[in-house]
VODOMI-810920 format. One record per residue (C-alpha): x, y, z; residue in one letter. Coordinates in nm, 3 decimals. Layout:
<recs>
X,Y,Z,A;
...
</recs>
This chain:
<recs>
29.662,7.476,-3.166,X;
29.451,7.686,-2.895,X;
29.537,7.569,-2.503,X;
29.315,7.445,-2.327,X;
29.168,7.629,-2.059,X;
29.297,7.510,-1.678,X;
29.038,7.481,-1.378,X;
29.113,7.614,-1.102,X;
28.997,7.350,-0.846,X;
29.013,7.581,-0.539,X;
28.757,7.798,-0.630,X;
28.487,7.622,-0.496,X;
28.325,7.286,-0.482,X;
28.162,7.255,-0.850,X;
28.503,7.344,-0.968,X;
28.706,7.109,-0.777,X;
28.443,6.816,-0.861,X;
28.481,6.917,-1.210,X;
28.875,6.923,-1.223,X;
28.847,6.575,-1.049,X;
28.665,6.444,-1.344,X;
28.849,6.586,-1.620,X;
29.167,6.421,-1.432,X;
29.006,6.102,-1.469,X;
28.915,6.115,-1.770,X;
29.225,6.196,-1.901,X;
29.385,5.967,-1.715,X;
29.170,5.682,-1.845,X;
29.248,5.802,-2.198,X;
28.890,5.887,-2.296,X;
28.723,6.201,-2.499,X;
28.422,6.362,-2.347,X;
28.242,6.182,-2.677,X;
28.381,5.832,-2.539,X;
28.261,5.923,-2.200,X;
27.922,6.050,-2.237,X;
27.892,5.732,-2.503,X;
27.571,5.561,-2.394,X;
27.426,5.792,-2.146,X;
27.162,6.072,-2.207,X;
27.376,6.338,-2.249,X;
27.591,6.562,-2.489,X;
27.971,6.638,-2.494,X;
27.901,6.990,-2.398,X;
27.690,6.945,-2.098,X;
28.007,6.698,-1.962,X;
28.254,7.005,-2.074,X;
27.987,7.255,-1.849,X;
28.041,7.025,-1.542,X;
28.424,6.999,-1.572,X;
28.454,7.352,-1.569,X;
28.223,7.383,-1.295,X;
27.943,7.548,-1.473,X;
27.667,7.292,-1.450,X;
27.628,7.009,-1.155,X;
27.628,6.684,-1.242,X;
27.277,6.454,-1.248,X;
27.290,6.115,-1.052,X;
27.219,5.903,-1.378,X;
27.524,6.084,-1.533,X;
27.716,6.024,-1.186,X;
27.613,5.679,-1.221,X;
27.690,5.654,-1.577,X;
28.083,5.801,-1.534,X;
28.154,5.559,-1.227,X;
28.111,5.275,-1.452,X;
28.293,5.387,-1.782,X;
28.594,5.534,-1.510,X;
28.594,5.250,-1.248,X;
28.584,5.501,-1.001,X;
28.386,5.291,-0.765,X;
28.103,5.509,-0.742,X;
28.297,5.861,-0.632,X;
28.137,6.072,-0.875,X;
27.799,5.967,-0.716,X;
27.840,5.999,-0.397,X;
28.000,6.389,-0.460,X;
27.723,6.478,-0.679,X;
27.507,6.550,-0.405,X;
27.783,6.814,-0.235,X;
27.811,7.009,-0.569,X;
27.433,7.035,-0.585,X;
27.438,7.209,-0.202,X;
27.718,7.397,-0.295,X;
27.531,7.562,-0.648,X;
27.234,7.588,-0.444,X;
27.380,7.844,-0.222,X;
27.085,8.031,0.030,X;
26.836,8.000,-0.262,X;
26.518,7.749,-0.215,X;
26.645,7.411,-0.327,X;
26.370,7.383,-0.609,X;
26.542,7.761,-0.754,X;
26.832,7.672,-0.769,X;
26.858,7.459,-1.075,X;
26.713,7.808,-1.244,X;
26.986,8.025,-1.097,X;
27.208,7.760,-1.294,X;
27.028,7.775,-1.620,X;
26.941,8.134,-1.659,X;
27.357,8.197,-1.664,X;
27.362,7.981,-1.970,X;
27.027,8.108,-2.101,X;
27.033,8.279,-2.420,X;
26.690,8.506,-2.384,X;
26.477,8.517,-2.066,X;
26.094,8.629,-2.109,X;
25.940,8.721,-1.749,X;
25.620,8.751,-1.609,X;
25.517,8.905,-1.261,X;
25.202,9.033,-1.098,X;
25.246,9.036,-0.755,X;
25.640,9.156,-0.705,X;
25.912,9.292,-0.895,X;
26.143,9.030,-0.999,X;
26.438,8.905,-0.837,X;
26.682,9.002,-1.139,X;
26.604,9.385,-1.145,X;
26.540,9.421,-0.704,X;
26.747,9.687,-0.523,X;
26.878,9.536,-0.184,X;
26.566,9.734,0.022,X;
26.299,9.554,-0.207,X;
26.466,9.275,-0.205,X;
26.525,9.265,0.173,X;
26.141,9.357,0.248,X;
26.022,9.043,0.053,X;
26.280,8.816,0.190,X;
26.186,8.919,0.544,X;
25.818,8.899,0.455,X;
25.857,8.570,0.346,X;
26.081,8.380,0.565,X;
26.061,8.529,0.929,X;
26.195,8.251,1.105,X;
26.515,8.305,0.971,X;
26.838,8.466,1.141,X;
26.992,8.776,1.042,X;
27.267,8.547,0.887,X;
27.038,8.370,0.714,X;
26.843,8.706,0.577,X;
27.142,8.843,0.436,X;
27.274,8.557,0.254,X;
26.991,8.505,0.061,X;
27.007,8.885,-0.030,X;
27.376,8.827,-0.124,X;
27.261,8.537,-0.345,X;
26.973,8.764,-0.481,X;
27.178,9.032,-0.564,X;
27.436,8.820,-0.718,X;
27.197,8.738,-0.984,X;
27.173,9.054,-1.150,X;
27.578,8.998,-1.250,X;
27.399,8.851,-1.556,X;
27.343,9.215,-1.672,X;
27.740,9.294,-1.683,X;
27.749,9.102,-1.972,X;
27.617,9.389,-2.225,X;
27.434,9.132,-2.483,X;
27.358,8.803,-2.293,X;
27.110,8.701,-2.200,X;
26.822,8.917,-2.382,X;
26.616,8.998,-2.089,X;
26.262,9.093,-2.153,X;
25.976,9.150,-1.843,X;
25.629,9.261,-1.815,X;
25.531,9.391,-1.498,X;
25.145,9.440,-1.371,X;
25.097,9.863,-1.317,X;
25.029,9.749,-0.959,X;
25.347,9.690,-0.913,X;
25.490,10.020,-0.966,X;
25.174,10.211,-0.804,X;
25.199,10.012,-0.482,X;
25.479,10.030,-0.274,X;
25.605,9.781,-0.066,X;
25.906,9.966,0.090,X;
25.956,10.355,0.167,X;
25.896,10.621,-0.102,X;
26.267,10.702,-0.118,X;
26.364,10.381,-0.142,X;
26.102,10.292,-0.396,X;
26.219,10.595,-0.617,X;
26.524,10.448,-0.599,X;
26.370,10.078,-0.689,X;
26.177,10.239,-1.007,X;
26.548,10.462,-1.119,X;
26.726,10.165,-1.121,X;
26.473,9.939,-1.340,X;
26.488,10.239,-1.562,X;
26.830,10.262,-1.588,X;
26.895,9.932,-1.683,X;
26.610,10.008,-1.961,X;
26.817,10.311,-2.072,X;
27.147,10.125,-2.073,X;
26.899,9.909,-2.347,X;
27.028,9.589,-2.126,X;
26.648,9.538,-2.051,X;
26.346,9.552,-2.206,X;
26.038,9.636,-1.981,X;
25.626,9.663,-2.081,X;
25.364,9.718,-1.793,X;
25.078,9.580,-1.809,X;
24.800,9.862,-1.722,X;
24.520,9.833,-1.504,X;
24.268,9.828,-1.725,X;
24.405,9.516,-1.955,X;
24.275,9.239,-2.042,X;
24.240,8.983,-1.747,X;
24.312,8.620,-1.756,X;
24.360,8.338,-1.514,X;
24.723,8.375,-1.647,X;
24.868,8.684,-1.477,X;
24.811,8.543,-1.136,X;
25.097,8.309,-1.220,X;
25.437,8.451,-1.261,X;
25.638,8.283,-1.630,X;
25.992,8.297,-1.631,X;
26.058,8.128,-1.982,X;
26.394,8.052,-2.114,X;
26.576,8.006,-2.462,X;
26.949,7.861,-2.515,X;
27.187,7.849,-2.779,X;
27.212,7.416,-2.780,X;
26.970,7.314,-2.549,X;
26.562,7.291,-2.528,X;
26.364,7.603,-2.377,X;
26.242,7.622,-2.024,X;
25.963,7.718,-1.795,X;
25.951,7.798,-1.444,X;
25.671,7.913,-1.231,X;
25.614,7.960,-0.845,X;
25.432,7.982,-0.530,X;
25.530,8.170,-0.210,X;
25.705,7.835,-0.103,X;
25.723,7.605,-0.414,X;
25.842,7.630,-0.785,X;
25.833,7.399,-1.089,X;
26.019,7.366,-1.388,X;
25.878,7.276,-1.679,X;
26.081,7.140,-1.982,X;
25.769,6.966,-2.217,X;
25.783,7.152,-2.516,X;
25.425,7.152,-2.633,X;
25.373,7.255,-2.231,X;
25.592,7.537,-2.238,X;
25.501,7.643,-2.617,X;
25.153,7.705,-2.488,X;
25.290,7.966,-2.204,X;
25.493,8.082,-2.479,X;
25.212,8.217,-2.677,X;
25.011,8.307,-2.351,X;
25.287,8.521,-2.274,X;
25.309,8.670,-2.603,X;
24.941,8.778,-2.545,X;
25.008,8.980,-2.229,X;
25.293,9.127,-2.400,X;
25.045,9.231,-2.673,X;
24.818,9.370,-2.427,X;
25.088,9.521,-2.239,X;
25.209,9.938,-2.268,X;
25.502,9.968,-2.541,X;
25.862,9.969,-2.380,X;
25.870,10.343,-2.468,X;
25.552,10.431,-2.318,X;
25.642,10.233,-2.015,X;
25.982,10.375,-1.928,X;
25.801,10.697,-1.912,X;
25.550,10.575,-1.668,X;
25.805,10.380,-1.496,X;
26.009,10.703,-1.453,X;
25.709,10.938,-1.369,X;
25.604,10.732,-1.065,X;
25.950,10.706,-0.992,X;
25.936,11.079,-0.957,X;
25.636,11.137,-0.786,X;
25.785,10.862,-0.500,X;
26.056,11.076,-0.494,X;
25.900,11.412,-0.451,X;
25.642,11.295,-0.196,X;
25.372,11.321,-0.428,X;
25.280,10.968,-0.546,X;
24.934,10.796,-0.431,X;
24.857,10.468,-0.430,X;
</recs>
């Protein structure tokens, strides 16, 4: 018989809230079946918040207090694990930092900046500061820190399957210095050549729709239905409507169809990567 696998409560507060409720659960001499019996949700989205991979939903919360007895604990903590996951990204991004770690294939989308997953810290620092100049240095580099942390998707080598298209203009106009954006380009083309990503660009000269002003980050999972997000400079929405996000589903698939061939782009990626590089690139 396989052991179970211990949390370890003291690495943070998702974890802890998580061992908490496996304790009482035991304790009370219930399954995860028995205790997510007559709520919304599955066995395996209860064993993701014990182990402090998910947070846990008020309803659920709700839900547990009553089956457990617990006199509404579980409730009132929900709320700290949901800061604590959020971290220094926006409070409507946060719940898609969570589900892109369990995502099985992400499909993105971007016109207007590189994407968060595949920024170097300059880029990533330039829009950050652009964006929120109110904030303190502290403030700056922690959501860098929490930007760059994303990427640790990519040191697993097969999951998730990421796949981006990204407008030429993005790679012909620079919004940091030419070294540094030689730099940006090398390392979006090394993750290419590692074949961890898969990258198109869209040229200038392709077809335009309303659509490519609005950035898609679409995911799949292995037991759970796919989602949308899309944003503003200060606002994002997730969208979980099937029929909603199989519609951006094919709209995607048309600017993929539109867009250069991952082979063809690599080499323009890398060619403008060189020019930045050599002092020779014009926007």
């Amino acid at each position: 018989m396989a052991t179970r696998k211990e949390i370890d409560g003291s690495a943070g507060v998702p974890e802890f809230y998580g061992k908490e409720l496996r304790f009482k659960r035991e304790e009370a001499g219930l399954t995860l079946e028995k205790l997510v019996d007559g709520s919304f949700y599955g066995i395996t989205y209860l064993s993701e918040i014990e182990h402090g991979h998910r947070r846990m939903p008020e309803d659920l919360a709700q839900h547990v207090d009553r089956v457990l007895g617990t006199d509404g604990f579980f409730g009132r903590r929900c709320g700290d694990v949901r800061k604590a996951k959020q971290g220094a990204h926006s409070s409507y991004f946060a719940a898609v930092v969570e589900a892109e770690r369990r995502a099985r294939a992400i499909a993105e989308w971007s016109g207007t900046l590189i994407p968060g997953l595949l920024q170097t810290r300059p880029y990533a620092d330039a829009v950050i500061r652009s964006a929120h100049t109110l904030d303190t240095p502290e403030e700056v580099e922690a959501k860098i820190d929490a930007r760059m942390q994303r990427a640790q998707l990519f040191d697993n080598p097969k999951k998730p399957e990421y796949w981006v298209i990204l407008h030429e203009a993005l790679i012909r106009h620079s919004i940091i210095p030419t070294v540094e954006m030689a730099e940006q380009l090398e390392h979006i083309a090394a993750l290419v050549r590692s074949r961890r990503v898969v990258v198109q660009i869209l040229p200038w000269n392709g077809p335009t729709r309303a659509l490519t002003e609005l950035p898609l980050f679409l995911m799949d999972f292995d037991n759970e239905p796919p989602l949308l997000y899309t944003e503003g400079s200060y606002h994002g929405q997730t969208i979980d409507d099937p029929s909603i996000v199989m519609r951006y589903r094919k709209a995607y698939d048309r600017l993929r169809a539109a867009a250069l061939p991952p082979e063809v782009s690599l080499e323009l990626i890398e060619k403008v990567a060189e020019e930045y590089r050599n002092g020779q690139h014009r926007s």
